[in-house]
N, C-alpha and C positions, 0 to 999 in steps of 0.2 A: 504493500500500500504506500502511498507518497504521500507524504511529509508535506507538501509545498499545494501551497492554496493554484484553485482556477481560477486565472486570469483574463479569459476572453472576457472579450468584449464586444458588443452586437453591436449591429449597424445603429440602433438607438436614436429612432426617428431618421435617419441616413443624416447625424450630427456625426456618430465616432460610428467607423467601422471597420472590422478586423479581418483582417488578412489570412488567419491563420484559423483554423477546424478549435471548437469548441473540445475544452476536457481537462484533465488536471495533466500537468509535465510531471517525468518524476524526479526523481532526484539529483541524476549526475546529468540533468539537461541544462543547457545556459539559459540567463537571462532571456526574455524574452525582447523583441526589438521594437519597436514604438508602433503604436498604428495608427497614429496621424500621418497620412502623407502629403502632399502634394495634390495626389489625387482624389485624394477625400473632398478638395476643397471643390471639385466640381459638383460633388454628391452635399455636399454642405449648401450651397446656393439655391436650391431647390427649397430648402426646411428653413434659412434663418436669413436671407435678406443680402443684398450688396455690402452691405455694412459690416456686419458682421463676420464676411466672407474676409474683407480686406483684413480686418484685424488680425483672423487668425493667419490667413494667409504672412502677414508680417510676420507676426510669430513664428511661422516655420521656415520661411527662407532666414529669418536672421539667426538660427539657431535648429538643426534637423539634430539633433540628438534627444528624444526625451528624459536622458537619464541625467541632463544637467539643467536641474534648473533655475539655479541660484542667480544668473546671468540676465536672464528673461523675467518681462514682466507678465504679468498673469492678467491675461484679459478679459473682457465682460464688465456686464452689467451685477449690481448684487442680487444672489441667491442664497437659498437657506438648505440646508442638510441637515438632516435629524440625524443622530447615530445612536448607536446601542450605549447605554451608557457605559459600558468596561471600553470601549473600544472611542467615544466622542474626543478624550484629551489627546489621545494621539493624533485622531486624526486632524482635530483642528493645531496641535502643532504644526504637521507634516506641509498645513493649506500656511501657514504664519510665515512658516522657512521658506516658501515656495513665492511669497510676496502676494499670496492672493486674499486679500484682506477685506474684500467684496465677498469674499463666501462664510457666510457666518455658519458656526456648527453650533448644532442643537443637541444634548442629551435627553435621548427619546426610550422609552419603555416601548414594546411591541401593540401596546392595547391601546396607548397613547394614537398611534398612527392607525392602526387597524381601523377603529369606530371612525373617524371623518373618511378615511379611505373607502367603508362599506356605505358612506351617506351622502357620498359628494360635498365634503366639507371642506375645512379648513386646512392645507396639507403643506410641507415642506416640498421642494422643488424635486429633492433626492431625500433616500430614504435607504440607508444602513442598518437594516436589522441583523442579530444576531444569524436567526438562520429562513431561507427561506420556508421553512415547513408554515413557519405561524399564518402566509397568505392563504392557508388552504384556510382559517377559521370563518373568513369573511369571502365575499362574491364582492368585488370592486365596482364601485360603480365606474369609475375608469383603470383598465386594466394597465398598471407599470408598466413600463417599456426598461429591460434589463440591459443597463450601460457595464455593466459587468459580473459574469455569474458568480464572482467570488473576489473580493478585496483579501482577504487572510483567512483563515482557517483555526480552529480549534477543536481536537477532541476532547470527550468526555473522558475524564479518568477518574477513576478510586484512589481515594485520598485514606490513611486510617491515621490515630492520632498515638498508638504504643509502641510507634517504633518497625512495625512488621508491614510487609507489604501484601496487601490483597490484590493476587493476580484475574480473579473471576468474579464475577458478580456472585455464582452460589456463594464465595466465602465471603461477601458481604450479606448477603440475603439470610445468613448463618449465626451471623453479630448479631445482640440483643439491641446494641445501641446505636444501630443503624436509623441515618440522619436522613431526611429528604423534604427535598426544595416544591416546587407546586408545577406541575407538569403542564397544567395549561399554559405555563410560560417560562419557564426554564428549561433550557435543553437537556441540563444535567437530569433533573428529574425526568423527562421524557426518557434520557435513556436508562433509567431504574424501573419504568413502568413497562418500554419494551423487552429488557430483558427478565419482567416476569412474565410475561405473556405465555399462557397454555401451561404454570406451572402451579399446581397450588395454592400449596405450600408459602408457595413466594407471592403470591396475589393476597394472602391472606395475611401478608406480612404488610402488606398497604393500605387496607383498610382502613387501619387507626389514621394512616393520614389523608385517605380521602373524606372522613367523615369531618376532619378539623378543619379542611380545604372547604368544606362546602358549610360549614357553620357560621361560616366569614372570621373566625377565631383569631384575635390578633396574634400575629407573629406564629401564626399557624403556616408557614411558609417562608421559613428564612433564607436570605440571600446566600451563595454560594462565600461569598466573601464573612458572612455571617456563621453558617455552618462550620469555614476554615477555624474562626476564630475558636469557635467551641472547642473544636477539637486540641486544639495549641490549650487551652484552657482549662481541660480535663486529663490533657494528653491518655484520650481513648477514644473511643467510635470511630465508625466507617462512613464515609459520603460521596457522592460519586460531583466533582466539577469538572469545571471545564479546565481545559490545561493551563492558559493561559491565567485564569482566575488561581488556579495553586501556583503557578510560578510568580507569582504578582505577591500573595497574601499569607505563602505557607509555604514558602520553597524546600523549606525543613523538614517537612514532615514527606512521608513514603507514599507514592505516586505511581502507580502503573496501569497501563490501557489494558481493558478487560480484555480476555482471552476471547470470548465469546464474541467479540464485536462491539462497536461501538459506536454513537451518535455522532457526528461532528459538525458541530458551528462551521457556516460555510462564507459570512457577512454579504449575502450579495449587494450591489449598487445598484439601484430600481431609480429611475425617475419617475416620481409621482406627479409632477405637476403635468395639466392639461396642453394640447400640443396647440395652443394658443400661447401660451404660458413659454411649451419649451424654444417656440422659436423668438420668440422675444432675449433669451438668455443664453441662446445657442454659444457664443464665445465663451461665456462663464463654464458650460457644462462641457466644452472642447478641452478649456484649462485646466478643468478639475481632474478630467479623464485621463490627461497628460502628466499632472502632477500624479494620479496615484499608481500609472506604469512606470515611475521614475524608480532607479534604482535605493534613494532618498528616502524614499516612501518606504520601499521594502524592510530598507534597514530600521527605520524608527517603529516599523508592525511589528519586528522581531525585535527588538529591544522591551516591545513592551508586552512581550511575550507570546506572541501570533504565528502560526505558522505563514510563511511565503515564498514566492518565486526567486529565486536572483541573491538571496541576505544569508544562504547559511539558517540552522535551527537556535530556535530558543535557547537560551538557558537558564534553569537545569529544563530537562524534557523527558519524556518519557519514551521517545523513539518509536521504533514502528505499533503500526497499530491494525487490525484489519478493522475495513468499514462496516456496519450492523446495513442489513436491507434497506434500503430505502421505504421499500412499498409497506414492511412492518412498524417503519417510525411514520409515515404516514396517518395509516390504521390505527394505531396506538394516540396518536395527535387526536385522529378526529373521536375514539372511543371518550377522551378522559374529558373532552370538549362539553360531549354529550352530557357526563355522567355528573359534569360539575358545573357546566350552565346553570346561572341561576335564573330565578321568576322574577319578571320586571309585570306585575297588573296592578290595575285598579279593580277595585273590589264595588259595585255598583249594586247598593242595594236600597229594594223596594221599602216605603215608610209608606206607605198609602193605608186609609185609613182600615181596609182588609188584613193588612198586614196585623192587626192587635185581635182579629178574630182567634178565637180559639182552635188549635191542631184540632181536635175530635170535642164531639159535642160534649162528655163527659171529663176533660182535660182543664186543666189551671193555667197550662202552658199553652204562651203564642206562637202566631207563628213566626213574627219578628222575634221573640227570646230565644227558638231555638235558631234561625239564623245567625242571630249575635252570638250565641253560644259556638255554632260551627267555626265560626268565622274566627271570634278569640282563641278559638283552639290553632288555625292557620298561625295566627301573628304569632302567639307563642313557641308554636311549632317551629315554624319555616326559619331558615340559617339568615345569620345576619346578612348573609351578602344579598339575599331575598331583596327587593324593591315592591313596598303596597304602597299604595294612596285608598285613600276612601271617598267615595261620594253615596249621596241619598236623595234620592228620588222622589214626587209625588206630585200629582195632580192639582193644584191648591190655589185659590185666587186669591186668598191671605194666609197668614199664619209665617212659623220659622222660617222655612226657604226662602220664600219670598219669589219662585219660580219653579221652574219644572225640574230643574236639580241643581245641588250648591253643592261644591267640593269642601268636604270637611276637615281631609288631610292631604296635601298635596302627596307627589308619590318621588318615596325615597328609601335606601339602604333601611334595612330594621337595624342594623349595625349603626345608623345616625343617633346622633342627641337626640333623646328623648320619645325616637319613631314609635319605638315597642308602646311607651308608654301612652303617646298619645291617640293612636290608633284604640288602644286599646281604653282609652276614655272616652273618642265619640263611638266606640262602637256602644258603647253600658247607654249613651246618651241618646239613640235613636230613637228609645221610646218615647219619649218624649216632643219627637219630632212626625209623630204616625197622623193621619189625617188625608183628607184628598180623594183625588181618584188615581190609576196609573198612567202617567206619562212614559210610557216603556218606548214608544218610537222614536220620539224625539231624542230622550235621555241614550238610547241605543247606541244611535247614530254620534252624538256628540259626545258620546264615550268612547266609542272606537275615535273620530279623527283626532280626540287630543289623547291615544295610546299612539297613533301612527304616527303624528307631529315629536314626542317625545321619545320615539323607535330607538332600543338600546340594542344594537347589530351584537354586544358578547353575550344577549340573555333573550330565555323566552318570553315574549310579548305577550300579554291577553289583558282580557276585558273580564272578569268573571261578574255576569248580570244574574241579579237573585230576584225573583219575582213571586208574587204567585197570583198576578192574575196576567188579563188580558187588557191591552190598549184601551181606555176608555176618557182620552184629552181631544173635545171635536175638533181642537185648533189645528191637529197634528195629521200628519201624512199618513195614508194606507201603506199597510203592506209591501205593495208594488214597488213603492216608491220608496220605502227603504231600504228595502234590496237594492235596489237601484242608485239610491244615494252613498250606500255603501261601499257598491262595487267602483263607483266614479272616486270614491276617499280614498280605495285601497292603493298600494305601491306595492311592488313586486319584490321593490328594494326591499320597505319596511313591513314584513310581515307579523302581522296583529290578527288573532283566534279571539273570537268572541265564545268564550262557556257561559253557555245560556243554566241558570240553575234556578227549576219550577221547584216552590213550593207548597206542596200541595197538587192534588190530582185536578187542582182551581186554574194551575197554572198555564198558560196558553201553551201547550208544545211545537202547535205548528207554528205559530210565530217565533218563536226560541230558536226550531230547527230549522225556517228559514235565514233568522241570522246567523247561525252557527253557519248555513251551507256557503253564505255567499262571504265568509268571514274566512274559511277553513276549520272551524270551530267545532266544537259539539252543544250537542246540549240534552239535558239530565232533568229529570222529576224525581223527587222524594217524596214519593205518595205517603208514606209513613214517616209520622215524627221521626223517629226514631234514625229514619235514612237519611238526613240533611246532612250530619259530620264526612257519615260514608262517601253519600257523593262528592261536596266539596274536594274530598283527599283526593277520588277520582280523578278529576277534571284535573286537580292540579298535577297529578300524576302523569298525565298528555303531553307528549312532550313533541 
């Protein structure tokens, strides 16, 4: 396996493009030679303008070597770069020494860039994440254009803190006091969960940390750099990082790439920004391109612990390593994505004055008590990283709402100030708000576009509407038409499930099921008291 990160670089909007076949060099290959040419600048004219053309054009007849660029000035317009944050200081030294002082670098988390990335938002121009795997979590609304498959490289290694080195995962998987990071976003952790995959033994050794993962539990998921420390601090446990992060944080302690295979951080260079965007900055992102094949570049990745092309290895390092499957860390990505996604809804429920009717003729209990009962039992339940908001609904031409529905607690982390709490005070406090008739069409509808408007692309979206009867506001739309108004609200991008949840056999089903249908949604009756909690778990169980 080679040691030395992939350097191509794609035609990238026809701004940079590479001479040479895509894949990693191995070891005793040379440097590899610039791929700015000359002739690039014809295919450059096309994407970023006369202008643009000239500058770089200057740039390369005053200077055809990229691996010197202390001489040359760094041209463009300003641009922004996110990077990984192990990986931002260097690189913004690398763009400093290089004179390009237009390119500001951003220290970026992967989740950070992901959500605007899946919502056509707010983005950096480029985009330096740790490893390509994390774009599989998001559908882009504009898909990167990859300026280079690989700036440096890092594999995962097993780190232990008593001195002895653990050459496999089984003899980590073995240690009691085996450490691990959060897999939705650490590579290290991904590869602890791929190489348990199909064993046990070793799956049931992670559980304790998938349930602390999903609790939202602080410091339920410490940083690699974090974990090093523990271990320098105990001097014992096993943890698998990245190489780079043990050569940085823990050089001292015992380091070896797992026998079985292993993950490797691969930092690609993505342009994010739109190709309005990129031909406006075309010189900046020729310069950048230029600076990070420079020999320059190489040296200061490997200095700061990285594998690369051109600089010789790390030191200390772990030396060879074989690669784990790609298609398995894939698989493994999108499994824990699933299983650790959390619930972004609003909790929409009916106060109309039905609602204080009694469950069964002979009963004490309402059927708003048992709702609020279900429903406290969720907020209690569901892990801090959970997102609810509450609204309540009803019919009323006076009284508390003041309309056909008032948001009672906006929708946030239950892990926020005070969420749990307050949630769980206007929920005790509905009763007191029951009256009216049901406003189910309108309230429906303007439950779903403000879940779609505030669409969280790392969690599942829903509506959960609690009712138990049928539409009865003359002011408001038929049926038809809120299906219809729904479907017009939906985004493909921002997918939002409305859980229709009838209480009571009162409850309108077919209207429920027609918004669940045009929603992607379901929807559920608890004809018996007794079933309200039941379903509620259901519905949220829908993933």
């Amino acid at each position: 396996m080679s040691d030395r990160a992939d350097t191509s670089t794609s035609k990238a909007l026809a701004i940079i493009e590479s001479d040479e076949p895509t894949g990693p060099t191995g070891p005793g290959e040379p440097p590899r030679e610039p791929r700015l040419t000359r002739e690039t600048i014809g295919v450059i004219a096309g994407a970023a303008g006369v202008l643009a053309v000239c500058l770089i054009a200057t740039a390369l007849v005053s200077n055809g070597n990229a691996d010197s660029t202390a001489d040359r000035t760094c041209l463009g317009p300003e641009m922004t770069v996110a990077v990984a944050p192990e990986a931002a200081t260097a690189v913004g030294n690398i763009l400093e020494d290089a004179g390009c002082g237009q390119i500001e670098v951003e220290s970026a988390k992967a989740d950070q860039v992901l959500a605007p990335l899946a919502l056509d938002g707010d983005l950096p121009d480029v985009w330096i994440p740790d490893s390509s795997v994390w774009l599989d979590r998001v559908d882009p609304a504009v898909e990167p254009v990859t300026l280079r498959a690989s700036m440096a490289s890092s594999p995962v290694v097993l780190v232990s803190g008593d001195g002895l080195t653990r050459t496999s995962y089984a003899e980590a998987f073995a240690e009691d006091d085996l450490l691990m990071g959060d897999p939705q976003r650490m590579m290290s952790a991904l590869g602890t969960a791929v190489a348990s995959r199909g064993k046990p033994q070793s799956e049931a050794k992670l559980e304790p940390y998938a349930e602390r993962l999903a609790s939202g539990e602080e410091g339920a998921a410490p940083t690699d750099s974090g974990r090093l420390a523990e271990l320098q601090t105990v001097m014992g446990g096993v943890t698998a990082t990245s190489e780079q992060q043990w050569s940085t944080y823990a050089p001292a302690l015992k380091a070896s790439a797992p026998k079985e295979g292993t993950v490797v951080l691969d930092y690609p260079v993505l342009i994010t920004a739109d190709a309005s965007r990129r031909n406006s900055i075309a010189a900046s992102i020729t310069s950048f391109a230029r600076v990070l094949d420079s020999g320059a570049a190489d040296t200061a990745l490997t200095q700061a612990g990285f594998r690369t092309t051109g600089a010789g290895k790390p030191s200390p390092n772990v030396g060879a390593y074989t690669r784990v499957d790609s298609a398995a860390v894939a698989e493994t990505a999108s499994e824990w994505s699933a299983r650790l996604r959390p619930t972004r809804a609003i909790a929409v429920v009916d106060v109309s004055g039905s609602m204080a009717w009694p469950t069964a003729p002979d009963s004490a209990t309402t059927r708003l008590q048992l709702t609020q009962e279900a429903a406290s039992e969720a907020v209690g339940l569901l892990p801090g990283v959970a997102a609810i908001g509450l609204w309540a609904f009803s019919e009323k031409t006076e009284g508390t709402l003041g309309a056909d529905h008032k948001v009672l607690v906006p929708t946030r982390q239950l892990a926020s100030k005070n969420q749990r709490a307050q949630l769980t005070e206007e929920i005790a406090g509905l009763t007191a708000r029951t009256g009216g008739g049901t406003s189910l069409h309108d309230t429906a509808l303007a439950a779903y576009q403000a879940a779609v408007a505030s669409y969280d692309p790392l969690a599942s979206n829903d509506v959960l509407l609690f009712t138990d009867g049928t539409n009865d506001d003359p002011d408001s739309m038929d049926v038809a038409e809120l299906v219809r108004q729904l479907e017009a609200a939906s985004d493909p991008r921002r997918p939002v499930r409305v859980l229709g949840i009838g209480i009571t056999a009162d409850a309108d089903l077919g209207t429920l099921q027609a918004i669940a249908d045009a929603t992607g949604g379901a929807a559920y009756v608890a004809e018996r008291p007794e079933d309200v909690g039941t379903v509620l778990r259901e519905a949220l169980e829908q993933r």
